[in-house]
N, C-alpha and C positions, 0 to 999 in steps of 0.2 A: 328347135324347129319353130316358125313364127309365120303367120299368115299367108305370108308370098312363097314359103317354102311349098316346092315343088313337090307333092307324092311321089316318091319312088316306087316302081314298078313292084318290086321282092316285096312291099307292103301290103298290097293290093289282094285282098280275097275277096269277091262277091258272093253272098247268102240271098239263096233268091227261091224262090217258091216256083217248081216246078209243074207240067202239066198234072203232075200228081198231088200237087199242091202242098209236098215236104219239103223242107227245110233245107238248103243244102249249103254246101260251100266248094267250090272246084278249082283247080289249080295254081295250088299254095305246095309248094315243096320247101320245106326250112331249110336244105341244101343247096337251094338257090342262090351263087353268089352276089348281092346286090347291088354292083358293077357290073353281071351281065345284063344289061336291059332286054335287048334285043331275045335274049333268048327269055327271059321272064316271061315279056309280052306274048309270044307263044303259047307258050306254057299256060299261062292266066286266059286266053282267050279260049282254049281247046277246050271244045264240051259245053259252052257255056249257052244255052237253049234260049228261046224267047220264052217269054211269059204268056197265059194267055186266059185271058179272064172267064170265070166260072159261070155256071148258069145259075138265076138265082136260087137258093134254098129256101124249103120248107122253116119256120123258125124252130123250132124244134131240135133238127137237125144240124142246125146251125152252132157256128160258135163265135165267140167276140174275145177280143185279149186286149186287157188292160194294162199298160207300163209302168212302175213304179218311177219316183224322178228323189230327185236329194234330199237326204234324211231318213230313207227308208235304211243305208248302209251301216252293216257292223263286222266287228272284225270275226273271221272264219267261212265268210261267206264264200260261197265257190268250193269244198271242201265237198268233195265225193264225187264231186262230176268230170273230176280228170278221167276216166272210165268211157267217157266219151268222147270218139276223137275228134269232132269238130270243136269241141270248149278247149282242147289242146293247142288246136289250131288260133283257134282268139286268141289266146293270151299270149299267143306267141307272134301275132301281129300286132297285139296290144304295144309288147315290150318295143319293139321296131318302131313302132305308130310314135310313142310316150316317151318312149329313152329311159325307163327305169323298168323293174319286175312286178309288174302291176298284181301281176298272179299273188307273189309273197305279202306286196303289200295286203290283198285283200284277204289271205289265212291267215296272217300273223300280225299284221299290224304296224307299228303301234297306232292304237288308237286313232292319239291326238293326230297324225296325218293322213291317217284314211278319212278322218271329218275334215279336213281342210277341203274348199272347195275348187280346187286342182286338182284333187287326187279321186273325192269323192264323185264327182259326175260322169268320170272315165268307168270309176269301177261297178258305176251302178248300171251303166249302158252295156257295158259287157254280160255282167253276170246274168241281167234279166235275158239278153238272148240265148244266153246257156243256160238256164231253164226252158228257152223252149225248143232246144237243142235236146233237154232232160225229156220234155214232155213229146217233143220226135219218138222217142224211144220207146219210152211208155204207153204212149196212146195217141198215134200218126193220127189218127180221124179226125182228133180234134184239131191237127192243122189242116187237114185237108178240107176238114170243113169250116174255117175260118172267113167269115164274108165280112168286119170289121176289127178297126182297132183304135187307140187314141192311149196315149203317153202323157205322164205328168211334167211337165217341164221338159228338163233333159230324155224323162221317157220319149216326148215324141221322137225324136232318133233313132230312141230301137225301134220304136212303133213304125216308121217309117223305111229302115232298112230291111224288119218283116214284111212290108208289103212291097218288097221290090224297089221300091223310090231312091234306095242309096244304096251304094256298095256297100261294107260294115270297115273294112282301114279308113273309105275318104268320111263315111258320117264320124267314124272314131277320131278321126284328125280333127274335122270343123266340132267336135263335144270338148276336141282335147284347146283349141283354137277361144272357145268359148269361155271354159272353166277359167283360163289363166287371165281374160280378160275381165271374169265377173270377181274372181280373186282380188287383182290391181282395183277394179270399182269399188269394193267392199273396204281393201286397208285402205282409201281415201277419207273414208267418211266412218265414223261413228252410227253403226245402223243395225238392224235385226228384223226379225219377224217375231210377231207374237201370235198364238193362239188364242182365237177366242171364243168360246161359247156364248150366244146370247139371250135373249127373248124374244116373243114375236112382237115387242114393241120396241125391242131397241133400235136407236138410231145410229146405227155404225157410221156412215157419213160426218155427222154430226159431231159424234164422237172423234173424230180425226179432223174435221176444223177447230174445233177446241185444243187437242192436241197443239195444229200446228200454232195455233194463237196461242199459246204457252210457247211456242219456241220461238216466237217472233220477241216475245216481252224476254227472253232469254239473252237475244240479240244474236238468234242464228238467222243469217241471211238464207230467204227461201225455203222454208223446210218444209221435207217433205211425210206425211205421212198419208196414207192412202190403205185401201182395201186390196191387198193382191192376190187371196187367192180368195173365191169363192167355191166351198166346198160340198157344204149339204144346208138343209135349211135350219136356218141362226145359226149356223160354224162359217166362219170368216176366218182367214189371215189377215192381219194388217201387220204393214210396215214402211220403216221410217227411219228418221234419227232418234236415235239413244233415248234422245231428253224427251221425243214425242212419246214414244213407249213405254220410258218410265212413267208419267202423266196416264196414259193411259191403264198402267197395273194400280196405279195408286188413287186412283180415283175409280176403279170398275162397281163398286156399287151403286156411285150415282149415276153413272152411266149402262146402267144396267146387265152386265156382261154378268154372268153365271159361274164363268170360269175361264183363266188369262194362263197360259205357258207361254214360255219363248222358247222358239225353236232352236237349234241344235247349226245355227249356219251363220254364214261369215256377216251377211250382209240384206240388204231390202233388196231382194229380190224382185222382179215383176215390178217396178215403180220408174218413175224418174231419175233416180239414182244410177241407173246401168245405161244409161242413153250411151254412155263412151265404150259401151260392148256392140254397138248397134254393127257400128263399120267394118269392125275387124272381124262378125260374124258373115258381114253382107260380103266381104273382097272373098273369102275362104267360100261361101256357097257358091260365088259367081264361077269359082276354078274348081269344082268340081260335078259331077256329071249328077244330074236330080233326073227322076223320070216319074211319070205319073202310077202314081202306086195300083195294084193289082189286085184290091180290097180299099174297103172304104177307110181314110184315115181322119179324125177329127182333128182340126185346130184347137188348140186352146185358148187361142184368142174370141172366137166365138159360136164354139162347138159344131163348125158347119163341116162338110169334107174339104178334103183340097183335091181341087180341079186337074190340076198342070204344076210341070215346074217351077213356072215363077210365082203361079201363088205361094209354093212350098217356102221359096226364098223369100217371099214378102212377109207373107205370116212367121217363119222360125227369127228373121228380125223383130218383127214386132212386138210376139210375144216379151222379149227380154224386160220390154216397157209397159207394158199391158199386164191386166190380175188374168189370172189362169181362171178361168169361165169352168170351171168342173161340173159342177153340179148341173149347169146349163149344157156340159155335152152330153152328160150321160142324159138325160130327158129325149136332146135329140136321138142318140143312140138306140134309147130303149123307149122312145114311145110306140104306143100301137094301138090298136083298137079296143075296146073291151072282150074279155074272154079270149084273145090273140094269145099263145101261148108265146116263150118268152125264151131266147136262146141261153145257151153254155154260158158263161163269162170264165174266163181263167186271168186270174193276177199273176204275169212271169216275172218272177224277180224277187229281188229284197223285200220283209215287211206285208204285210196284211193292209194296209192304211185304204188302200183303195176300193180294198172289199168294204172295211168298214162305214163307207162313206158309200157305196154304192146299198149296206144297207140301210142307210138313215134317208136316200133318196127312193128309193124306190125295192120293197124288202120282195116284190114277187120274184121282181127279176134277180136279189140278191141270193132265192133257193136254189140256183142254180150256177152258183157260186164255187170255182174250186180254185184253191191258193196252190201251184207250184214253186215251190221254196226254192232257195239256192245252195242247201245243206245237204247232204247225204250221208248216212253211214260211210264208215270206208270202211271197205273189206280187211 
């Protein structure tokens, strides 16, 4: 499948948030042969309700859902919630959507290709909606009382097929669209993301002209190293080439960094580097059906809602090129008055990372914090 491929109808499930404001999925039968269109088309349209926006809530009573995005994934994930039938149904659009068993891949593995950034961004958009497919079950109110959300990277997809904005086969084809081209950007170039903790005097900028001026005297043409992801305050990503990162671990003391990881992914993300995912992300938006979401969604490029569909297509291109503004959405998200009491937040998906950053921003609204996992006992 590649860009200009056409969705097939038999792929097609829409999850969209009813007048009741649950979770749903309707007119998927896996004995749909995928040669009959005509009758699919049927099928997939029958039942399928308008949307219709809430009145505002109390905060209190409110809730907010955070998306996890790449690097959160490890193998077993998805494990207990075959128990619920819509997560059956994903994976099994998934498999049609992707061309492999994405389900196997994400209980068993191996490893090394569920970290490849093909595999991992499909599995991690899945599985966070099937936790909130988990938390449908467990505790409806909290979708129904759901009046925001925003997604890390690839999260914004689930975040955005949660509120209505995408069907979950055409977001899962432009995530699958996405992955293979940030893949090919990534084996071009020598690149990474690092982790960094810093002070309230370091100069991170600074820090990555330095960088790239050691790769200029290297005699790498152009290099890039840059701030991509802004997380909480002094936690940055930066990323680049190789040689800027290495520079940058091997000098973190005088550059005052506290403490440097490198992340667990193909390539620099968020930077300069991904500009040749731009088009192939823009031609796949343009073909399939965006609608203005039915809860507030933040961008990541800079933490604002999105308006309309084409903002939705402007901003999920730009982001690719653009540092993920995190810590700048949740402020938007969670600012409020003094003494304002402060709503629900639930992370659905892979990993904790987002709670933990939402508690280094802001810890009132972090006691209100609950992590829906993607693991479950099996019976």
């Amino acid at each position: 499948m590649n860009p200009s491929t056409t969705i097939t109808c038999s792929a097609r499930v829409r999850l969209f948030r009813n007048t009741a404001a649950l979770l749903r999925s309707r007119g998927l039968s896996n004995d749909i042969p995928s040669s009959d269109q005509s009758k699919s088309d049927r099928i997939l349209s029958e039942g399928i309700q308008e949307q219709t926006r809430q009145p505002r809530r109390a905060p209190h009573t409110a809730s907010v859902f955070l998306f996890p995005g790449q690097a959160s994934q490890f193998v077993g994930m998805g494990r207990g919630l075959m128990k619920y039938g819509k997560v059956k149904e994903m994976f099994s659009v998934a498999q049609r959507v992707l061309g492999y068993d994405l389900l196997s891949l994400c209980l068993n593995g191996p490893e090394k290709d569920l970290m490849k950034t093909v595999h991992c961004q499909p599995a991690v958009f899945v599985c966070s909606l099937a936790a909130v497919e988990r938390l449908n079950h467990e505790n409806p109110d909290a979708i129904e009382s759901c009046v925001a959300a925003a997604g890390f990277s690839v999260g914004e997809f689930s975040a955005l097929v949660f509120s209505g904005a995408m069907d979950f086969a055409e977001a899962l084809f432009a995530v699958k669209v996405r992955a293979e081209a940030m893949q090919k950007a990534s084996d071009q170039v020598a690149s990474g993301m690092l982790s960094v903790i810093g002070r309230h005097q370091t100069n991170y900028k600074h820090a990555c002209l330095q960088a790239r001026e050691h790769c200029l005297s290297l005699g790498i043409q152009e290099p890039v190293c840059t701030i991509a992801n802004y997380l909480f305050p002094d936690g940055r990503v930066i990323a680049g080439h190789k040689e800027a990162l290495d520079f940058l671990q091997e000098h973190s003391r005088k550059l005052l960094f506290s403490r440097t990881r490198m992340l667990p992914v193909s390539g620099a993300f968020h930077t300069p580097l991904m500009e040749s995912v731009m088009e192939p992300l823009r031609d796949v938006l343009r073909r399939i059906e965006i609608r203005r979401p039915e809860i507030a969604v933040h961008s990541n490029v800079d933490g604002k809602q999105y308006m309309h569909d084409k903002h939705i297509q402007s901003q999920l291109a730009k982001q690719l090129v653009s540092p993920v503004k995190w810590e700048q959405t949740l402020h938007e998200i969670y600012e409020r008055a003094q003494g304002r009491e402060f709503p629900h937040t639930y992370e659905v998906g892979p990993g904790r990372q987002l709670g933990s950053t939402l508690q280094k921003c802001n810890m009132k609204a972090f006691k209100n914090y609950t992590h829906i996992d993607v693991v479950l006992p099996e019976d």
